[in-house]
C-alpha positions in Angstrom: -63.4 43.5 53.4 -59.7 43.8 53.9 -59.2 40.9 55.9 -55.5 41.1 57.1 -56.3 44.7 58.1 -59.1 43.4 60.4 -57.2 40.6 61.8 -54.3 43.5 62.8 -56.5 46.3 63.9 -58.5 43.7 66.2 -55.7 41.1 67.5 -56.6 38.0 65.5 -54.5 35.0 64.7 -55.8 32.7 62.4 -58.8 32.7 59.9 -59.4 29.0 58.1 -61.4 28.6 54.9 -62.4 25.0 54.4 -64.6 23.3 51.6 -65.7 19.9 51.0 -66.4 18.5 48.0 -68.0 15.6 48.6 -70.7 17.0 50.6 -70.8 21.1 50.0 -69.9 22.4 53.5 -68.5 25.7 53.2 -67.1 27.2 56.0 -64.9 29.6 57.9 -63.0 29.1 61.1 -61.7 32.1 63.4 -58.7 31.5 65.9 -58.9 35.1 67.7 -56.4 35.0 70.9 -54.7 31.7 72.7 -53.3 33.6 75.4 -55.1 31.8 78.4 -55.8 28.3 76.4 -57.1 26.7 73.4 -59.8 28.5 71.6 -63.5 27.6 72.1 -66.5 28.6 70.2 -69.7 27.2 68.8 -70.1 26.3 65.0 -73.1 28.4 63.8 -75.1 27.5 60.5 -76.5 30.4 58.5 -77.8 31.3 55.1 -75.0 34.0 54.8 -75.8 36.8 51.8 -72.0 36.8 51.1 -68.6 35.7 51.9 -68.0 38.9 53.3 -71.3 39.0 55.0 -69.9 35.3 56.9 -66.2 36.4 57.2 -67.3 39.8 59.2 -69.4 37.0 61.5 -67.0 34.6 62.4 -64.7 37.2 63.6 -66.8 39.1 65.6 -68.1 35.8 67.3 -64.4 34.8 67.6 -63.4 38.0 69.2 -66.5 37.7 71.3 -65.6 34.5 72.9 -62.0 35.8 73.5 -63.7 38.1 76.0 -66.0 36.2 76.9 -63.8 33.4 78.3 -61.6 35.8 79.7 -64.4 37.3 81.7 -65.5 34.4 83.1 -62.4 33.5 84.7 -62.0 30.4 82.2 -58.9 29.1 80.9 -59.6 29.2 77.4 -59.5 31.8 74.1 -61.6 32.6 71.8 -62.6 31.5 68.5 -65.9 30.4 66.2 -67.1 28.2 62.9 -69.5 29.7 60.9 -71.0 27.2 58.2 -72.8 29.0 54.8 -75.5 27.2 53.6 -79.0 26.5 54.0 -79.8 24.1 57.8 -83.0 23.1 56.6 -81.8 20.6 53.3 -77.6 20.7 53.9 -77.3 18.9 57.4 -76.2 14.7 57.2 -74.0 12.9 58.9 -71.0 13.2 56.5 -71.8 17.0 56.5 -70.7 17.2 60.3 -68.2 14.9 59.7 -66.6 17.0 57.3 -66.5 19.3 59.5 -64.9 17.6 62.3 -62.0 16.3 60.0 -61.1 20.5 59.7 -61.7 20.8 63.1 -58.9 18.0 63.9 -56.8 19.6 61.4 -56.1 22.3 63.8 -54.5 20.2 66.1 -56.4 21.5 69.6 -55.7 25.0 68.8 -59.6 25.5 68.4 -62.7 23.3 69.9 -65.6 23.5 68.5 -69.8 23.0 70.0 -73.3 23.5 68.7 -74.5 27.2 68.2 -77.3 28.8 65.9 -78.7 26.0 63.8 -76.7 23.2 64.9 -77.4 21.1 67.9 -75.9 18.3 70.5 -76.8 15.6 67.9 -75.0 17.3 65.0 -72.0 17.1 67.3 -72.3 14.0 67.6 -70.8 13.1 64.4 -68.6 16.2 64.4 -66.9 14.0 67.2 -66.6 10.5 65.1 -64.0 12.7 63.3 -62.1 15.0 66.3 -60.9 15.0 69.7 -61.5 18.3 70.3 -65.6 18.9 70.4 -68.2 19.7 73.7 -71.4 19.5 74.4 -71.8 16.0 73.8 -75.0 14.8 74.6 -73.8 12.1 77.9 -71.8 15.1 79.4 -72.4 18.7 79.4 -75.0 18.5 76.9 -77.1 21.9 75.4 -75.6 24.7 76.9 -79.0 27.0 76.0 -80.4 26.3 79.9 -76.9 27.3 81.1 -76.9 30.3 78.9 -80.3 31.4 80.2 -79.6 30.4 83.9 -76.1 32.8 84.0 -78.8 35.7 82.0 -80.9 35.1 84.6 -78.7 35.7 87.5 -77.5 38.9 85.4 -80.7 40.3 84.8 -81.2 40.0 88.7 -77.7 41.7 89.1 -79.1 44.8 86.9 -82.0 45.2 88.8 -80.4 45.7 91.8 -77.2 48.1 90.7 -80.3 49.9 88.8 -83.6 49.9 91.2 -81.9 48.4 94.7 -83.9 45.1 94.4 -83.0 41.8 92.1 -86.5 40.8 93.0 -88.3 39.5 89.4 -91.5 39.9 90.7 -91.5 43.3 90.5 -90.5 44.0 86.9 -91.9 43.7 83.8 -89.8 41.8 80.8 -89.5 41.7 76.9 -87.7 39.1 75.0 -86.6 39.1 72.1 -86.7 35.5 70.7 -87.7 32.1 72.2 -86.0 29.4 70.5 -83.2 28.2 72.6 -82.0 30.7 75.4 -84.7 33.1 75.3 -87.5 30.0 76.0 -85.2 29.0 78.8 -84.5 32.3 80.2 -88.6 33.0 79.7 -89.3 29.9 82.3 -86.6 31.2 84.9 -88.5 34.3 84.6 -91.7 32.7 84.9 -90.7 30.4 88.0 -89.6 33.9 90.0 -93.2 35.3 89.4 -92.0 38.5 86.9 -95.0 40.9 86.8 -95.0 40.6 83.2 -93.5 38.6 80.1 -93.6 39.8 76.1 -91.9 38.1 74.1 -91.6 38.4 70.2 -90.3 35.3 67.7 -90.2 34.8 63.6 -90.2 31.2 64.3 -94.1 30.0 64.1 -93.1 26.5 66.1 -91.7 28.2 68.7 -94.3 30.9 68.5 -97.1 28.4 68.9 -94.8 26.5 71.8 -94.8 29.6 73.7 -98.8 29.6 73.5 -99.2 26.1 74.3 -96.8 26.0 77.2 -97.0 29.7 78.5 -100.3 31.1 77.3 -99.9 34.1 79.8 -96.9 35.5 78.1 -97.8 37.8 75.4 -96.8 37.9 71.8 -95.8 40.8 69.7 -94.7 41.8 66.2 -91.2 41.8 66.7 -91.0 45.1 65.0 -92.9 46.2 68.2 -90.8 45.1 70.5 -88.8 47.9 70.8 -91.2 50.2 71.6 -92.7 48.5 74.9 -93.4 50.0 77.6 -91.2 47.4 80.0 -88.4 47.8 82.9 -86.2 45.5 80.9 -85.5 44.4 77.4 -83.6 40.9 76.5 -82.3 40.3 73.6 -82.3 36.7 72.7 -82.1 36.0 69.3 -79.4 37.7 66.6 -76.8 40.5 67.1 -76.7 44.0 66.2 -80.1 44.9 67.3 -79.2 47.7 69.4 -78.4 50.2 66.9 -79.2 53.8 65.7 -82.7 52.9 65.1 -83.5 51.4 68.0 -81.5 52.7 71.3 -84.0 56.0 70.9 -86.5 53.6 70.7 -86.2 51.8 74.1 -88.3 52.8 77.1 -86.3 50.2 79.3 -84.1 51.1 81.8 -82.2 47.7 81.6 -80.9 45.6 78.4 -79.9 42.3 78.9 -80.2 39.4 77.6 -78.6 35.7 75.9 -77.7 37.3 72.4 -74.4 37.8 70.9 -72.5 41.1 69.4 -75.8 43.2 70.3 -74.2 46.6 69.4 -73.5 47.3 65.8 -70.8 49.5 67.2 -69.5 48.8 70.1 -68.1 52.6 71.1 -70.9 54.3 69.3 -73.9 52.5 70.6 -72.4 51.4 74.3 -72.0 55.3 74.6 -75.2 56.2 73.8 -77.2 53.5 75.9 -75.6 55.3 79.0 -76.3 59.0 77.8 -79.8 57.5 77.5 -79.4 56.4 81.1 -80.2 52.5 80.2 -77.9 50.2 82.3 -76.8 47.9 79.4 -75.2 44.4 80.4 -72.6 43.9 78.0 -73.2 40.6 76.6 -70.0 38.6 76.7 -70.5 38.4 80.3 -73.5 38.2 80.9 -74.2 35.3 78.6 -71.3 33.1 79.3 -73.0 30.4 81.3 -73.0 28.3 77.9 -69.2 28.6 78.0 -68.8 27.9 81.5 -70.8 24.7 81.0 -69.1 23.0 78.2 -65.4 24.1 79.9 -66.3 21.9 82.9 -67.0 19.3 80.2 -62.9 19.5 79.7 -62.4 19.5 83.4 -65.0 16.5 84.5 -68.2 17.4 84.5 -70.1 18.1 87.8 -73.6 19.6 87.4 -73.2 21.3 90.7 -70.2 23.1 90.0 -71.5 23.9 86.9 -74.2 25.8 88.1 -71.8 27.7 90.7 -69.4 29.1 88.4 -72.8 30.4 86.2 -74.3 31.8 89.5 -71.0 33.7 89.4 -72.1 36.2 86.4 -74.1 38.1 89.3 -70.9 39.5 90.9 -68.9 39.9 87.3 -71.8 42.1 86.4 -71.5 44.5 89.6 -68.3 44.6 89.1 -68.4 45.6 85.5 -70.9 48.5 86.5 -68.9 49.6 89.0 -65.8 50.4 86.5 -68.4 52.0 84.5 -69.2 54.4 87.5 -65.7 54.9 88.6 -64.0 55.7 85.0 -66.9 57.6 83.7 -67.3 54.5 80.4 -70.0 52.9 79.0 -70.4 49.4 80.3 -69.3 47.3 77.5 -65.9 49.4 78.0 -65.7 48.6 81.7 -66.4 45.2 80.5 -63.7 44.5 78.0 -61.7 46.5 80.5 -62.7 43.6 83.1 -61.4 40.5 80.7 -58.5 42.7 78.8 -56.4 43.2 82.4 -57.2 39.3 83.0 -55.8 38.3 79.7 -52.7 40.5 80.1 -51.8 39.8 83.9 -51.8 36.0 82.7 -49.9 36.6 79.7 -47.0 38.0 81.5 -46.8 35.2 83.9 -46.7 33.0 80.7 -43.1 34.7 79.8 -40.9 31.7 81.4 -40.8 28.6 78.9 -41.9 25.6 81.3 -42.2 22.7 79.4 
């Protein structure tokens, strides 16, 4: 991929390649936009095909949480660590550490937390290394049940812009993945008395967890997910799943869920859930509660306010709809509409040098 053409056509600032010799780590670090604060996002572990395959991630993560931060009214940009190599034999304590010694490097312009494949333990020792790390376990801790909660509360906010009621126990669910948010988001479901809960997983742990813990939610191939008959779909696990293959697929009326980037193109495939007349929430608002936990982590950490701010994502989401309605856009437009004017009004206020 042309890199610097990327970075220009999409805003970014800085991309970071790091390696260390002593223990392999391999990654990539994606600054996207500092305009309302440092930037924040996860460091995610994957088995990347290709350098490109990695780069392409990291910087639509990165651009990701630029909006998503911006959205949820947080004072922080947006940016992401993707690490190439395999989580299952690569992970140690000098591994993270490693990584936390790049992560100082930047000097606060980027703080990192757990994501896909790496957890409140591994940043643990990312922190022996660097100031600038959250969810520590001791303060905000794993942001997956804040994640889920904020899902929850937009799922809720769908139902009503769509069918005139938020009330769970009247609709029927599918979820897509149950590791981390989607198990979480499957419970808050549960606890409101949904109708009905699918839920598909490549994982066999949490496959068999599910069965153990929830026996009445139903497992299917997740090939087959798609293709249920259910008022909402959640996507919980990987991006890009809503796609040319799948939108025609859908027979729910609502998607939203926990995952990240789920349109492989965002004009294309935002345009055509609303032809299809499914009320898509865009993701990077609907699944900030994550983000909104680990920022109070910066601020002093209160549980209650916390969960407050997350409870918040219910009125973004009407909002974002109602942009939708009133300038004739998908939703995901509406929605980076929604963050864009927050990031500009505060950038011009930021002309003055105050030191």
């Amino acid at each position: 991929m042309n890199k610097f053409d990327y970075m220009a056509k999409h805003g970014f600032e800085q991309l970071v390649y790091f390696y260390d010799k002593t223990t392999g780590l391999k990654g990539i670090t994606c600054i996207h936009d500092t305009t309302l604060g440092p930037a924040l996002g996860g460091t995610r572990l994957w088995n990347y095909k290709s350098e490109d395959e990695a780069t392409l991630d990291v910087m639509r993560l990165a651009r990701g949480m630029t909006l998503k931060s911006a959205a949820a009214g947080l004072n922080l940009g947006g940016g992401k660590t993707v690490l190439i190599g395999d989580a299952e034999t690569c992970k140690s304590e000098a591994y993270f550490r490693a990584l936390g010694r790049f992560v100082q490097s930047l000097n606060g312009r980027y703080i990192t937390a757990e994501d896909v494949n790496t957890t409140t333990r591994d940043m643990e020792y990312v922190s022996m290394e660097t100031d600038y790390v959250v969810g520590l376990e001791g303060k905000s801790g794993n942001p997956s049940p804040f994640t889920a909660l904020g899902a929850f509360y937009g799922i809720k906010a769908s139902l009503y812009y769509r069918f005139g009621t938020d009330d769970v126990g009247k609709f029927s669910f599918a979820v897509q993945g149950a590791g981390q948010t989607g198990y979480y988001l499957i419970k808050y479901l549960l606890e409101n008395k949904a109708k009905k809960i699918y839920f598909s997983e490549i994982n066999p742990k949490y496959i068999e967890r599910m069965h153990e813990e929830h026996p009445e939610v139903e497992f299917v191939d997740p090939e087959e997910i798609y293709d249920l008959d259910v008022d909402v779909f959640c996507p919980c696990a990987l991006g890009a799943i809503l796609n040319d293959d799948t939108i025609p697929r859908f027979k729910a009326k609502v998607i939203a869920g926990t995952a990240n980037n789920q349109l492989l193109d965002e004009g294309r495939h935002g345009e055509a859930l609303k032809e299809r007349g499914i009320l898509y929430a865009p993701d990077f608002v609907i699944n900030a509660g994550g983000v909104i936990n680990v920022y109070h982590e910066l601020q002093g950490y209160n549980r209650d306010n916390v969960i407050r701010d997350v409870k918040k994502i219910y009125d973004r989401l009407l909002e974002v709809f109602r942009i939708s309605d009133k300038d004739h856009i998908d939703s995901q437009q509406a929605a980076k509409v929604f963050a864009l004017k927050r990031i500009e009004t505060i950038g011009k206020i930021h002309f003055n040098y105050i030191p």
